[in-house]
N, C-alpha and C positions, 0 to 999 in steps of 0.2 A: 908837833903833834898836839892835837887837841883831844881832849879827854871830857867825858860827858857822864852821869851820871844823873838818872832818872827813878824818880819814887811816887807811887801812883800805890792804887788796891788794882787786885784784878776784877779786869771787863773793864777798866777805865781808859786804853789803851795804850798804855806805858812802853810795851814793847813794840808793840804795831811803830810808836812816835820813833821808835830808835834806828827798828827795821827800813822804815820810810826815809829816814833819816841817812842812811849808809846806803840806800837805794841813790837816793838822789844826787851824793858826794860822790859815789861811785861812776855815778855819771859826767860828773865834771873833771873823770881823769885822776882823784884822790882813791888813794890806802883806806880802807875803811875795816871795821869789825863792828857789827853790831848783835848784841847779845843779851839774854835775858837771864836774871838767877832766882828761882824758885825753884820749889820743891814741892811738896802735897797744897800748897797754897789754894782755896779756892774763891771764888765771884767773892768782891769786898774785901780780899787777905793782903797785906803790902809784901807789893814788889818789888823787885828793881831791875832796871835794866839801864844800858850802858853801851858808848859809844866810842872808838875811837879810830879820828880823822886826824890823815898826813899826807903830805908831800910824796913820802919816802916809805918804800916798804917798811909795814911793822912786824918787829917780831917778838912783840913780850903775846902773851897766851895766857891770863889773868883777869881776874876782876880787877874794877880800880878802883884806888884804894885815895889816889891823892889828884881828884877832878881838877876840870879847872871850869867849869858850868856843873851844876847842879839846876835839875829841873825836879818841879814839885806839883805833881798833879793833884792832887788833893790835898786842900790845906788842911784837913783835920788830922794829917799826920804828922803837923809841928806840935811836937812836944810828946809827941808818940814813940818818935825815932829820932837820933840828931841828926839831921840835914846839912848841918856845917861838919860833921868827921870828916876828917883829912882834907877838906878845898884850900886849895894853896890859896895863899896869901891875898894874891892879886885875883882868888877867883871870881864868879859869878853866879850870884842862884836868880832864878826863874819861879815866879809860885803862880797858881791859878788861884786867883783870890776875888773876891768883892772889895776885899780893905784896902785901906791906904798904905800907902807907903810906910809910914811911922809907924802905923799899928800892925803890920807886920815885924816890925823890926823889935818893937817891942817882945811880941810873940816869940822872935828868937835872941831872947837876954839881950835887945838892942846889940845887937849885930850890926854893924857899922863896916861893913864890906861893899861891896856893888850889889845891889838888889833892883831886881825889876819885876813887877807885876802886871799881870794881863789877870780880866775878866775872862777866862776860855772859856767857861760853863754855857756865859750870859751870850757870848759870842755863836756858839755851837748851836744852841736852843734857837736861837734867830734863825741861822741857815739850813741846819741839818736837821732841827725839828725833835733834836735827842741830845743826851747828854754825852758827849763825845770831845772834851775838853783836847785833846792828845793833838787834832789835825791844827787847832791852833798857835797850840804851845809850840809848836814845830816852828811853824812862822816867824814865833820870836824869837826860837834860838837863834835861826838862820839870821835876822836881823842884828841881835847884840851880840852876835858871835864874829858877825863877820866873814863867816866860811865864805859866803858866793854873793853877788849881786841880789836884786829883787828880779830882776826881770830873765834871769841865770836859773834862776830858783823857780821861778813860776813855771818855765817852760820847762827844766828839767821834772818840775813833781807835778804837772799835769803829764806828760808821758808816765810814771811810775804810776797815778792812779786809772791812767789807761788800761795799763796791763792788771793793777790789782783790782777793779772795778769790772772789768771786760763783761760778767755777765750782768751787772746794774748801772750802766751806762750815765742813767739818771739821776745819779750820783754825785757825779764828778763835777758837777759847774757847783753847785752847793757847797761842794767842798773846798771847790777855787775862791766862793765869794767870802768863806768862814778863814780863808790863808790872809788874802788880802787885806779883811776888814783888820784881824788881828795881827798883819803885818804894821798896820800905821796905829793901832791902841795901843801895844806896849808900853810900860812907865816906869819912870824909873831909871834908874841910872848910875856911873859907875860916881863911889866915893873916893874924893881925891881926896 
């Protein structure tokens, strides 16, 4: 089982990346839950939302507490919240950043884990014309996670924004060229 963990502010699309997220795995035949936790939170407030993909039926019914990906939608929330509580050992964080590699790491007390960084913001803005960082970071999960193929992945989440899109049609190629582009940008990699 793979375990996900996702921190974003709301309207940034934190939960939409999760829901899309267990949309798409669910398609390839996997256990999924995908789930949000807030409360009066409003536009701006950090969220989180969270994912977990298996084989095998799940049955824990929880928040997660010990990821094994961590995704960070908005980087002004390092050092706001800790983004490394509980990611096991061997995990993996995800940030949408402008920085570098190092100076992200720096950012998290030099965090010497697996780190990867995508531009989503710079990415989104190109295609989608707004700031909708979520459809990319998605990309990269699926990329350094491993869940499904590229071309597995394409085909299953253009059907999911078929049906989520159905009345803005117009949409959806935009949102396939912002998957793509941030499918091959990702940076970064695991520390051996």
């Amino acid at each position: 089982m793979i375990e996900i963990r996702w921190h974003g502010r709301g309207g940034q699309g934190a939960k939409t990346a999760s829901l899309l997220l267990a949309d798409v795995a669910f398609n390839t035949g996997k256990y999924i839950q995908g789930f949000p936790e807030y409360g009066p939170e409003r536009m701006g407030a950090p969220i989180t939302a969270y994912n977990r993909i298996s084989d095998k039926p799940i049955k824990i019914h929880s928040n997660i507490y010990n990821p094994d990906f961590v995704v960070v939608v908005d980087d002004t929330l390092i050092g706001d919240i800790d983004i490394t509580k509980g990611l096991k050992g061997n995990g993996t964080i995800l940030i949408n950043t402008n920085s570098s590699v190092e100076a992200v790491r720096k950012k998290l007390n030099n965090y010497n884990g697996n780190l990867y960084i995508l531009d989503a913001t710079s990415i989104s803005q190109k295609y989608l014309k707004a700031n909708y960082p979520n459809t990319a970071l998605l990309a990269a999960v699926i990329k350094i996670s491993g869940l499904m193929g590229k071309d597995e992945f394409l085909h299953n989440l253009k059907d999911a924004f078929v049906h989520k899109f159905a009345r803005k049609p117009e949409v959806i190629e935009p949102n396939m060229q912002t998957i793509i582009h941030a499918y091959d940008e990702v940076k970064g990699g695991k520390n051996e």
